[in-house]
C-alpha positions as CSV (number, residue, x, y, z in Angstrom):
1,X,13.5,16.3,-31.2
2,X,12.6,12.9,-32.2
3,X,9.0,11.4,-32.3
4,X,9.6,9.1,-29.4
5,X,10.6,12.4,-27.1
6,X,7.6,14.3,-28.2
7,X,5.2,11.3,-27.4
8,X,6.7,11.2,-23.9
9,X,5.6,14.6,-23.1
10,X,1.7,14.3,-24.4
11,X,-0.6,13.2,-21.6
12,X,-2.7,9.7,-22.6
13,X,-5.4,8.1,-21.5
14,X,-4.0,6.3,-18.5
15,X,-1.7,9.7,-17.2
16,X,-3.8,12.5,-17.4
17,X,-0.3,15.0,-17.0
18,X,-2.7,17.1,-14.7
19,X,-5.8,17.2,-17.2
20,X,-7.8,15.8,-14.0
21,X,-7.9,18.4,-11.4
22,X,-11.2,19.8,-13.2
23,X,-12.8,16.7,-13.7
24,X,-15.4,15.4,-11.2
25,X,-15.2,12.1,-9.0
26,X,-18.2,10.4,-7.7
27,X,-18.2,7.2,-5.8
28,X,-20.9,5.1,-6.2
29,X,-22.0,1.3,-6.5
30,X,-22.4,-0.4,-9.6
31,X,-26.1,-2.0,-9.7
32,X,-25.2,-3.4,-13.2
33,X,-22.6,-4.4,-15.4
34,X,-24.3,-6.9,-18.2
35,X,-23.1,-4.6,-20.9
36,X,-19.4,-4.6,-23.1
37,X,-16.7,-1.9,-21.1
38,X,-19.8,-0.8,-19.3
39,X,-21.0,-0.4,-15.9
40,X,-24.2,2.0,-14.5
41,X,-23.0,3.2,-11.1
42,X,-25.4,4.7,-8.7
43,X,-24.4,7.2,-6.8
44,X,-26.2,8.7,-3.5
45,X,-26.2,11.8,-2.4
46,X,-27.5,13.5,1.1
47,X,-28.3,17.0,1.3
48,X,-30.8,19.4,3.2
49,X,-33.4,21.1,1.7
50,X,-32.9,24.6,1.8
51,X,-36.5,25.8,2.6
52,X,-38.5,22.7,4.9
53,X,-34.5,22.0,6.4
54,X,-35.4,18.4,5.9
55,X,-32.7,16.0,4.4
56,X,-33.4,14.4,1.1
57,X,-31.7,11.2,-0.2
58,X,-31.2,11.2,-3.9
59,X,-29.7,8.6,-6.2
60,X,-28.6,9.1,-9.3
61,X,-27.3,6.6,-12.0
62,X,-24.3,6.9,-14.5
63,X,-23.2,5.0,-17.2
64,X,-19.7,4.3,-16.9
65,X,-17.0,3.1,-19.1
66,X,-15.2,0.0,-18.0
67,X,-12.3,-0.8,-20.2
68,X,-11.0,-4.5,-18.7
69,X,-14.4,-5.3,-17.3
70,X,-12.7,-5.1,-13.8
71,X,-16.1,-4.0,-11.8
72,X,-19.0,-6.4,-10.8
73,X,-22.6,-5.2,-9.6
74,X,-22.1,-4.8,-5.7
75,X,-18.9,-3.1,-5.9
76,X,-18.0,0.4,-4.9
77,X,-16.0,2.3,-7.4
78,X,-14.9,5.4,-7.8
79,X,-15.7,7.4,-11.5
80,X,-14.1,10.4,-13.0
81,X,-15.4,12.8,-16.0
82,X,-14.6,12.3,-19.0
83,X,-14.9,13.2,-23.2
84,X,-18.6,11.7,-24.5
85,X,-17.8,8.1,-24.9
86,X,-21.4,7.2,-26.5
87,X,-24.9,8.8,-26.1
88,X,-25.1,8.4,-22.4
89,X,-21.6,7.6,-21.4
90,X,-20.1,10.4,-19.9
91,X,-17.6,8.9,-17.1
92,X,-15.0,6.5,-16.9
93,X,-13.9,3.7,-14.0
94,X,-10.9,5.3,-12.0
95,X,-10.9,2.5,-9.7
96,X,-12.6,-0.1,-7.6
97,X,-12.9,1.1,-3.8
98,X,-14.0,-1.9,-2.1
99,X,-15.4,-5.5,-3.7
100,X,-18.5,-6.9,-3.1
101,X,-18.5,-9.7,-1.0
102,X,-18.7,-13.2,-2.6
103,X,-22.1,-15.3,-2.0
């Protein structure tokens, strides 16, 4: 087997092979993107509470890694788990949903 046959059969970074099924995806909006490969994406989430049965908005940011610079604050995107990229990166960009619109 030569090296080129065994390097087609190793997953990489852009074809997971299958690695992905266990890895969360969150959509969110990206509320900035000032930094190198990096974009904070916050993501809401709706829920009811499970003793006063109200419902409870709560946004969380993430710091996502953002390879070609591709997302712009406005946008929604979509962000998948990844390996620890830096002290608070823990995601990377999968793709951009929908573009914010152009003023």
């Amino acid at each position: 087997m030569s090296n080129e046959q065994a390097k087609a059969g190793t997953p990489d970074a852009t074809d997971s092979g299958g690695l992905d099924r266990h890895r969360r995806v969150l959509v969110g909006q990206v509320v900035s993107d000032k930094m190198d490969k990096t974009i904070v994406v916050q993501v809401m989430r709706r829920y009811r509470h499970p003793r006063y049965r109200k419902y409870i908005n709560e946004q969380v940011k993430y710091k996502a890694h953002d390879e070609r610079n591709d997302a712009r604050v406005g946008d929604t995107v979509r962000i998948i788990e990844s390996r620890p990229l830096s002290r608070d990166k823990r995601w990377r960009l999968q793709a951009v949903t929908e573009r914010a619109p152009v003023v």
